[in-house]
N, C-alpha and C positions, 0 to 999 in steps of 0.2 A: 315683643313679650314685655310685659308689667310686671316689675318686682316689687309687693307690696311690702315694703321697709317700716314702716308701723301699724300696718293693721291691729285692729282691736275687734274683739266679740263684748259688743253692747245689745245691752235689749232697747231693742226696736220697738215700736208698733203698739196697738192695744195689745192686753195681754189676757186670755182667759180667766188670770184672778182678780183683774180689773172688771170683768164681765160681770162672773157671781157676785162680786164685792154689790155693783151697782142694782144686781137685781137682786140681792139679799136686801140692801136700805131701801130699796122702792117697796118690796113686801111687809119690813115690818114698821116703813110709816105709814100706809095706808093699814095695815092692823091697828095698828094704832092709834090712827086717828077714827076709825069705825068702833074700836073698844070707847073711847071718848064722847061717842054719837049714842050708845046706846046705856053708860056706866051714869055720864054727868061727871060733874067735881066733886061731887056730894061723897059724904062718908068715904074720904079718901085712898086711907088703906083696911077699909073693912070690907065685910064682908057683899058681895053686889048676888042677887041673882041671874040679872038679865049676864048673859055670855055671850063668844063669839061660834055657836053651834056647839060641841062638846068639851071646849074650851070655856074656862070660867076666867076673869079676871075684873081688875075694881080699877080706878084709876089712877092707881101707883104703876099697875103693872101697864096698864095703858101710856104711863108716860114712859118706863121703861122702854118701852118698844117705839117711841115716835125717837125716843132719845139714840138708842141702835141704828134708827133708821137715816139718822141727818149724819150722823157718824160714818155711816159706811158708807152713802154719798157722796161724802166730803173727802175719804181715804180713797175710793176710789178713782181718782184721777193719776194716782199713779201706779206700779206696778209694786214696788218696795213696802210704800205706804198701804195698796190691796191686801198685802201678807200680813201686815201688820194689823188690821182690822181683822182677817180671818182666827190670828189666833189670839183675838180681843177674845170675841165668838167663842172660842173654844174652852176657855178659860173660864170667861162668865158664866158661858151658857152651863157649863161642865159641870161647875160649881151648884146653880139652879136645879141639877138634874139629882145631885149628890142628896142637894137640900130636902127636894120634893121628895126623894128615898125614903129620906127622916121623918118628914113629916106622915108621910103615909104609913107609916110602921114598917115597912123592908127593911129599917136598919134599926135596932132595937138603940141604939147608945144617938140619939139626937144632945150633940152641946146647946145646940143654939132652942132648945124647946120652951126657955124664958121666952123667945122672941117670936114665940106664934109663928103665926102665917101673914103677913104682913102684906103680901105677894098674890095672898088670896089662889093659892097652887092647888089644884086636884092633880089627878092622879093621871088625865088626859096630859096634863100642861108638864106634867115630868117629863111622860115619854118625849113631848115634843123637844123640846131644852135637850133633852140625848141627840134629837133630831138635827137639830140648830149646832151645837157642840161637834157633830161630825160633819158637819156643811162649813166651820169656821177650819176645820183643821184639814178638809180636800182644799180652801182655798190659800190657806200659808203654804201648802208643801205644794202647788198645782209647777208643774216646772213649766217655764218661761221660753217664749219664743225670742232666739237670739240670730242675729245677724252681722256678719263680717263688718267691720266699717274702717274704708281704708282713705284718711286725709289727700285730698288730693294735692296736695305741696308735699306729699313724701313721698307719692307714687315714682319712682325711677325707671326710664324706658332703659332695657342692657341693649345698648350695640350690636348692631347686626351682622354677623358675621358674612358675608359673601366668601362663597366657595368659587377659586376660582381653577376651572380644567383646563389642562394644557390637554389637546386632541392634539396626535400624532395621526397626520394626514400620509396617507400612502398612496405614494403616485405608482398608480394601479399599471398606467400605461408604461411609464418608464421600468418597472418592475418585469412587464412583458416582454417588451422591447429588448433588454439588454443580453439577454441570450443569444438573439436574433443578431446583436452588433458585433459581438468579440469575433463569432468566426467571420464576420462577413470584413472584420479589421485584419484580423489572422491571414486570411485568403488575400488581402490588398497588400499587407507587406510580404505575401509568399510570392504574392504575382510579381511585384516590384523587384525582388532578391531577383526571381527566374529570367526577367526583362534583363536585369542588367550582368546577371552571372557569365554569359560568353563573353561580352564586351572583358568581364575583367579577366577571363583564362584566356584571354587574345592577347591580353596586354603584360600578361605574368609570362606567358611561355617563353622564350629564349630564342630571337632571331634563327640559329641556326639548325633549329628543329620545325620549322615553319613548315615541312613540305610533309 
């Protein structure tokens, strides 16, 4: 038996926030770089028509999104650093979703309404940012696949106990037997007493009572 005297629980392995982390930055650089394909450089944070389907954006928010996207690539190589980029996500994007509220009128008290729309945000690109925001916050809390990990220079084998039986052998025959011998020893010195018993009342009796 193995007494493992320092094991630890480390995380092993890829880990699933490592997963979403890598296919969250693969999605929104290729968004991003397709916003860039179809925006140009041109009139940079203003207003664009051409969009991505029922998404609008200009190429602020297109670099936004290539910039998220080398970010979470980059964090995704490890599992600590994964969490850490999802609740980049959650924070940004949260914030994005708060914005686009304001802007749209759902929240009557906009601070930031000096600063326009810069972002170039409808009403689609809110919801999504709500979207992105709950995808950043299943990836910080996603719990982690963990594995025992025991050094093998601490591993100690305990000693083997051997159990050792003393068997009590019964000698079955002699066990038979002895019944068999006491009378048959009994009868040998009775026969012997009776062999020699006249011999010695011949020899006790008193010459002159011989007849």
């Amino acid at each position: 038996m193995t007494h493992a005297k320092g094991a630890r629980i480390r995380v092993r392995g890829l880990q699933p926030a490592q997963v979403l982390a890598g296919l969250a930055g693969i999605a929104f650089l290729v968004v991003g770089i397709i916003g860039f394909t179809r925006t140009g450089v041109g009139n940079f944070a203003g207003h664009h028509d051409a969009g991505l389907w029922r998404f609008s954006g200009n190429p602020l928010m297109s670099l936004v999104r290539v910039v998220t996207g080398v970010v979470g690539l980059l964090l995704a190589f490890g599992s600590g650093r994964a969490r850490t980029f999802g609740w980049l996500l959650f924070i940004f994007y949260g914030a994005l979703f708060v914005w686009g509220l304001m802007i749209d009128g759902l929240i009557s008290t906009n601070p930031f309404a000096n600063a326009g729309n810069p972002l170039d945000m409808g009403r689609a690109d809110t919801w999504l940012h709500l979207g992105v925001a709950a995808v950043g916050l299943l990836i910080a809390v996603l719990p982690a696949r963990r594995t025992i990990h025991v050094p093998e220079d601490e591993a100690v084998d305990e000693p083997t106990v051997v159990e050792q039986r003393t068997d009590r052998v019964v000698d079955t025959d002699r066990t038979e037997t002895l019944p068999a011998e006491e009378p048959r020893r009994r009868s040998f010195l009775r026969r012997h007493h009776d062999e020699r018993g006249p011999e010695v009342a011949r020899e006790e009796r008193p010459p002159g009572l011989a007849h």
